[in-house]
C-alpha positions in Angstrom: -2.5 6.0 -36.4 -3.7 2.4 -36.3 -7.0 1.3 -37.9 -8.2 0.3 -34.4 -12.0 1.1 -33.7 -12.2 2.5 -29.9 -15.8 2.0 -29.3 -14.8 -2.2 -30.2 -11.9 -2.3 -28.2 -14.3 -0.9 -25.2 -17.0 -3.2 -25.7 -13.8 -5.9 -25.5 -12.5 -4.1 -22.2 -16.0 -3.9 -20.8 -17.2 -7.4 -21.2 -14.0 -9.0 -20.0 -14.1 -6.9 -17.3 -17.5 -8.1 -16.4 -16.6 -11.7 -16.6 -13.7 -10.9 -13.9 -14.2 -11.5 -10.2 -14.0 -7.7 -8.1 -12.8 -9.1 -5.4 -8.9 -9.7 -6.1 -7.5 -12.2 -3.7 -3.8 -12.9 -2.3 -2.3 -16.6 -1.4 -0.6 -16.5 1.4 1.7 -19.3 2.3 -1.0 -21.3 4.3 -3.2 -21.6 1.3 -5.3 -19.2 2.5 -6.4 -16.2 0.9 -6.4 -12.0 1.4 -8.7 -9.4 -0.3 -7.1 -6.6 -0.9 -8.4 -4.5 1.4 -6.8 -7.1 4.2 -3.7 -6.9 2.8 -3.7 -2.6 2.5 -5.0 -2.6 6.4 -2.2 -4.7 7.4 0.7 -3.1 6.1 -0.7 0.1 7.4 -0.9 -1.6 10.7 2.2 -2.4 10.1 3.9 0.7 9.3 1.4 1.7 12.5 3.6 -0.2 14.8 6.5 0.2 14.2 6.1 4.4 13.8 4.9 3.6 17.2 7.8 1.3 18.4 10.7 4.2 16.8 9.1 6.7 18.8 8.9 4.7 22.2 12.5 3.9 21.6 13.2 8.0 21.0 11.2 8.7 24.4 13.2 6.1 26.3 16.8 7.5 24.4 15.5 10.8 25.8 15.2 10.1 29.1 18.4 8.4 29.6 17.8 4.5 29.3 21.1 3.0 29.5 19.8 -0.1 27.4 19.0 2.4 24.1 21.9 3.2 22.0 21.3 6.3 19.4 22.3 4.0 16.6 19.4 2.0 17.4 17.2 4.9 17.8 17.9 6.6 14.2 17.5 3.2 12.6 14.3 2.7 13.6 13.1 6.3 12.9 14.7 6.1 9.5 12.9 2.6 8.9 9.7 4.2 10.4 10.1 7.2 7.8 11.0 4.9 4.5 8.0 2.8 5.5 5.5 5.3 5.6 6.9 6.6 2.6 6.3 3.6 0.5 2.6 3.6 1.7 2.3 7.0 0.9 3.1 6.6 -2.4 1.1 3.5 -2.8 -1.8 5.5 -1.3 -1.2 8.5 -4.6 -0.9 5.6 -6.9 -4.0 4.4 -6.2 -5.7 7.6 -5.9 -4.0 8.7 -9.6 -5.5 4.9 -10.8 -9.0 5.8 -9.4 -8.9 9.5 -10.5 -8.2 8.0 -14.5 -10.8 5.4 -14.2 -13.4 7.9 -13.3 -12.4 10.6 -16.2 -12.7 7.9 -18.8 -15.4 8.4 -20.9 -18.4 5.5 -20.6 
C-alpha cells in the first residue's frame, strides 16, 4: 500500500472542510442564487405537477373527452413515471452519501 498517513490526510480533509461554506449555492441565469434545498423542493414540485397533470389527463381520457387522445395520455404518465424515478434515485443517492458520512470514523 502507499506510505500515506490517514490520521494526516483527515486532519487535511477536516480543516479544508471547515474553511468551506455549508451552504452550497446554484447560479441561475438571472445571477441569482439557489441553496440546495431550493433547488431539491422545486424539482419535487416539479415532478409534483406534472404526476398531477398525467393523471388529470387519465381522468378526463376516462370519461370520454373528445379533446384527449391516448397517445397523449401514456406520454405523460410515462414522463410522470421516469421523473419520479430520477428523484427517487437522487433521494437513495443522498441517503447512501449521508449513511457513509455518518459510519466514518471521527
Amino acid at each position: 500500500m502507499s506510505d500515506i498517513k490517514i490520521n494526516e490526510l483527515l486532519s487535511q480533509i477536516r480543516s479544508i472542510s471547515s474553511q468551506v461554506e455549508p451552504n452550497i449555492n446554484i447560479k441561475q441565469d438571472n445571477n441569482e442564487t439557489m441553496s440546495f434545498s431550493s433547488v431539491l423542493k422545486t424539482s419535487v414540485d416539479k415532478v409534483n405537477e406534472q404526476q398531477m397533470m398525467a393523471t388529470e389527463l387519465a381522468n378526463r381520457f376516462e370519461q370520454g373527452e373528445s379533446s384527449v387522445e391516448l397517445s397523449r395520455v401514456m406520454i405523460e404518465m410515462q414522463k410522470a413515471r421516469v421523473s419520479f424515478e430520477a428523484v427517487k434515485q437522487v433521494r437513495n443517492q443522498l441517503v447512501t452519501a449521508y449513511q457513509e458520512v455518518m459510519s466514518m470514523p471521527v
